[in-house]
C-alpha positions as CSV (number, residue, x, y, z in Angstrom):
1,X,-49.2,23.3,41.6
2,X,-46.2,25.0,39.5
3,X,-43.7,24.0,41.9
4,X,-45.1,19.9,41.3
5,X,-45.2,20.6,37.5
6,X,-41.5,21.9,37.4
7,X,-40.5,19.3,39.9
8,X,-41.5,16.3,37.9
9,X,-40.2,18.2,34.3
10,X,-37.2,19.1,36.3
11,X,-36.4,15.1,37.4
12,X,-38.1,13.6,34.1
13,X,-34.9,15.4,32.3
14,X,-32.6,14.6,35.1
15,X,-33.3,11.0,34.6
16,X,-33.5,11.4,30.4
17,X,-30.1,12.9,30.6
18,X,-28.6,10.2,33.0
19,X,-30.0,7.4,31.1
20,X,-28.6,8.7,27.7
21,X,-25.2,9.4,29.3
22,X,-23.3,6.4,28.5
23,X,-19.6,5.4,30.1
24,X,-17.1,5.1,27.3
25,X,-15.5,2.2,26.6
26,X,-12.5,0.8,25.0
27,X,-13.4,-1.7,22.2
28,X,-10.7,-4.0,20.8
29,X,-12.0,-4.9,17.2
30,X,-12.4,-8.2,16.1
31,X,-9.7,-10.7,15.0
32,X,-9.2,-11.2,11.6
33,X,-11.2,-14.2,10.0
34,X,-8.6,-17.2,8.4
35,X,-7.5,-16.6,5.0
36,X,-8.8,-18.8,2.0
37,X,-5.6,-20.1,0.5
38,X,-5.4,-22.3,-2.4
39,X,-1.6,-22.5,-3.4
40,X,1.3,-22.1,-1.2
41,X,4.9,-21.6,-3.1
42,X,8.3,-22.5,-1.3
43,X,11.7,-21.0,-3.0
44,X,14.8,-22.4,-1.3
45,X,17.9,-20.5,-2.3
46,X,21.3,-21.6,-1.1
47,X,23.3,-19.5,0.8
48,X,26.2,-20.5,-0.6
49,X,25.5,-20.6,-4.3
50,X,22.5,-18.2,-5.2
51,X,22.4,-20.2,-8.8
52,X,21.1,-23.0,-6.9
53,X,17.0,-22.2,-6.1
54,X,14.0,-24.6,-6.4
55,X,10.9,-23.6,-5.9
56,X,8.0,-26.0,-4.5
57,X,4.6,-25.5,-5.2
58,X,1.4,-26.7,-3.0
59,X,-2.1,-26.0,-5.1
60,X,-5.5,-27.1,-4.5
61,X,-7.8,-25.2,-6.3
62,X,-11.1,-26.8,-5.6
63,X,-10.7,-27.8,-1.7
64,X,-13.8,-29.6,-1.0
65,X,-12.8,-32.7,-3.4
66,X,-9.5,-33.6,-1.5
67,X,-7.6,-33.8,-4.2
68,X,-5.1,-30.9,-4.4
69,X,-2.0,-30.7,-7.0
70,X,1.3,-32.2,-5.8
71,X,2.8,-32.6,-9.5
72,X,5.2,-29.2,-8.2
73,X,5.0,-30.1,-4.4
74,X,8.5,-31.4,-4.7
75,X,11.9,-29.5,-3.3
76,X,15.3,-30.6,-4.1
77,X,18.3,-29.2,-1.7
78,X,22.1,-30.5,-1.2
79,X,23.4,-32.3,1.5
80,X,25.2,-30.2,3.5
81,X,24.0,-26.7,2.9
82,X,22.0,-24.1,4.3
83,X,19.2,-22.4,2.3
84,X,17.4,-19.3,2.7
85,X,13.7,-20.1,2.7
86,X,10.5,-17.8,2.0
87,X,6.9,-19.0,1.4
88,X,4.0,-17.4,-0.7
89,X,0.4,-18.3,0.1
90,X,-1.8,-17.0,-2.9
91,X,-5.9,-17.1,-3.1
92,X,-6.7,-18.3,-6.6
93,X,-10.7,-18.4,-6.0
94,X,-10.1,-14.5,-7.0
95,X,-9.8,-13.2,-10.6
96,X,-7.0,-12.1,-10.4
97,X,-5.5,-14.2,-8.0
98,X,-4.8,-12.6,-4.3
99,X,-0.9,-12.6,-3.3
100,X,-2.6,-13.6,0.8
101,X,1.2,-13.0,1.5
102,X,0.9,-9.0,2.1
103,X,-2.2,-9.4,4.4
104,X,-0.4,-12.4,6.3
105,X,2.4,-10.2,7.1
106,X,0.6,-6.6,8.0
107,X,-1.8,-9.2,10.5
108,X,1.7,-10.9,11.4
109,X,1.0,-10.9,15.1
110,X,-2.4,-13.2,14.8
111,X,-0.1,-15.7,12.4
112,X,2.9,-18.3,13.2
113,X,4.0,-20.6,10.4
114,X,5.0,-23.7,11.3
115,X,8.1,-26.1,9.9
116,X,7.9,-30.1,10.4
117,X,10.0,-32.3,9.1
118,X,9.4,-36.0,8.9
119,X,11.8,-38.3,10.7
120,X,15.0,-39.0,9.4
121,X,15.3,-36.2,6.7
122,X,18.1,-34.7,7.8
123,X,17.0,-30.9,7.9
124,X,16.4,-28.2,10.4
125,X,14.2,-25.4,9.8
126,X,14.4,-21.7,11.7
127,X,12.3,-19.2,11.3
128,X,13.9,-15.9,11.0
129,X,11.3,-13.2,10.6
130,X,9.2,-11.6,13.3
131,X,6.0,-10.0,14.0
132,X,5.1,-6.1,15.2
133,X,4.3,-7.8,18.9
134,X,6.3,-6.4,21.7
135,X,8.3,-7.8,22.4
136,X,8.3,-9.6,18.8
137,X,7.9,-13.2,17.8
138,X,9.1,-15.2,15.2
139,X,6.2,-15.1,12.0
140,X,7.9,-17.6,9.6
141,X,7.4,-16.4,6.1
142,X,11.5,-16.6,6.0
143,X,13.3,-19.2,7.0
144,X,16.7,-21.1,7.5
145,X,17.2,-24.7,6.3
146,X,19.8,-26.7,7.2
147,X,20.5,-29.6,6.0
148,X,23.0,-32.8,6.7
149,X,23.3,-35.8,4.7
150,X,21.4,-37.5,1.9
151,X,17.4,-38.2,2.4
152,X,14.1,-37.9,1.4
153,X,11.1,-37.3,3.1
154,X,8.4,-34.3,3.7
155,X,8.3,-31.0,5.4
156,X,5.0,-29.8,6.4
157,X,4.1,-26.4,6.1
158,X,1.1,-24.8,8.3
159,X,0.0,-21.1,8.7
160,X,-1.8,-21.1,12.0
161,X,-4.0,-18.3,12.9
162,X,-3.3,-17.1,16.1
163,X,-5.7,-14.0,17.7
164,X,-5.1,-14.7,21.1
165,X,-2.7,-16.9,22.3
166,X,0.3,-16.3,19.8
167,X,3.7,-17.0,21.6
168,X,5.8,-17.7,18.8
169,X,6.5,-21.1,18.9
170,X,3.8,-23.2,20.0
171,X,1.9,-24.6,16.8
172,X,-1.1,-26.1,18.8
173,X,-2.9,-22.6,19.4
174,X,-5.5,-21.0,17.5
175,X,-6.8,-22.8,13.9
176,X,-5.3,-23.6,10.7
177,X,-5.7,-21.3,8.2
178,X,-3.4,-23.6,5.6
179,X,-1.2,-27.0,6.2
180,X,0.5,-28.6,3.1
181,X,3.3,-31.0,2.6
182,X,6.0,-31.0,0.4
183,X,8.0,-33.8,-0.5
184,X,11.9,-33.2,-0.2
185,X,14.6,-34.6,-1.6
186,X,18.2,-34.7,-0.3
187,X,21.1,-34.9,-2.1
């Protein structure tokens, strides 16, 4: 009888112990939700001639009536030139506001600004900042501009949040954190 009673004690902890004995396991943690951004600030500054800057500035402080402010949405650049771009995204729902900026650079390999142009503008954008991916891809909170003869038009602006997928080019993955449009003028 005290070999049955230290037989069953003797497996009842053999299966506790194997049954608390857990495998590890690597956990990736989660991707980063999108960023609330309510104004998105462009500075152009010409390569040639750091005198000539404008700044352009996107704002839309209540979001769900559609009607942001375009009243400083507007960039003027010189034919002919190429201008050293870099964009601020800024949460104003915050007292004080939140420079989004920082955090969209430290999680720079979920993010991939996008550049579009409208027909007939007359300016090429680059991006020419990267992300901590190896091997890295371009992030696009700096810029190149270049642009060729008189026009006007708009350049759309997008932050697209990328956690999987990110290749550094394509605009189509992941979802839109922010997408504005400036309207540019080209003289």
């Amino acid at each position: 009888m005290k070999k049955s009673a230290i037989a069953i004690i003797t497996a009842s902890f053999i299966l506790l112990w194997s049954a608390c004995k857990k495998e590890e396991q690597n956990v990736d943690p989660p991707a980063p939700d999108n960023e609330v951004i309510t104004t998105v600030r462009l500075i152009a500054v010409n390569a040639a001639d750091a005198t000539d800057v404008d700044t352009a500035q996107w704002r839309d402080l209540t979001p769900n009536d559609g009607n942001p402010d375009l009243s400083l949405a507007n960039l003027k650049l010189k034919a002919g030139a190429v201008y050293n771009m870099s964009l601020t995204f800024l949460d104003e729902t915050k007292d004080p506001a939140e420079d989004i900026t920082e955090e969209i650079h430290e999680r720079s390999i979920y993010h991939l600004i996008c550049y579009e142009p409208s027909s007939g503008l007359g300016i090429t954008v680059q991006r020419t900042d990267y992300d901590d991916n190896t091997p890295k891809l371009e992030l696009g909170l700096e810029a190149k501009a270049t642009t060729t003869s008189a026009a006007s038009g708009t350049l759309q602006v997008s932050l697209h949040h990328q956690p999987s997928g990110k290749n550094g080019t394509d605009c189509a993955i992941g979802s839109t954190d922010a997408e504005v449009t400036f309207n540019v003028t080209v003289e």
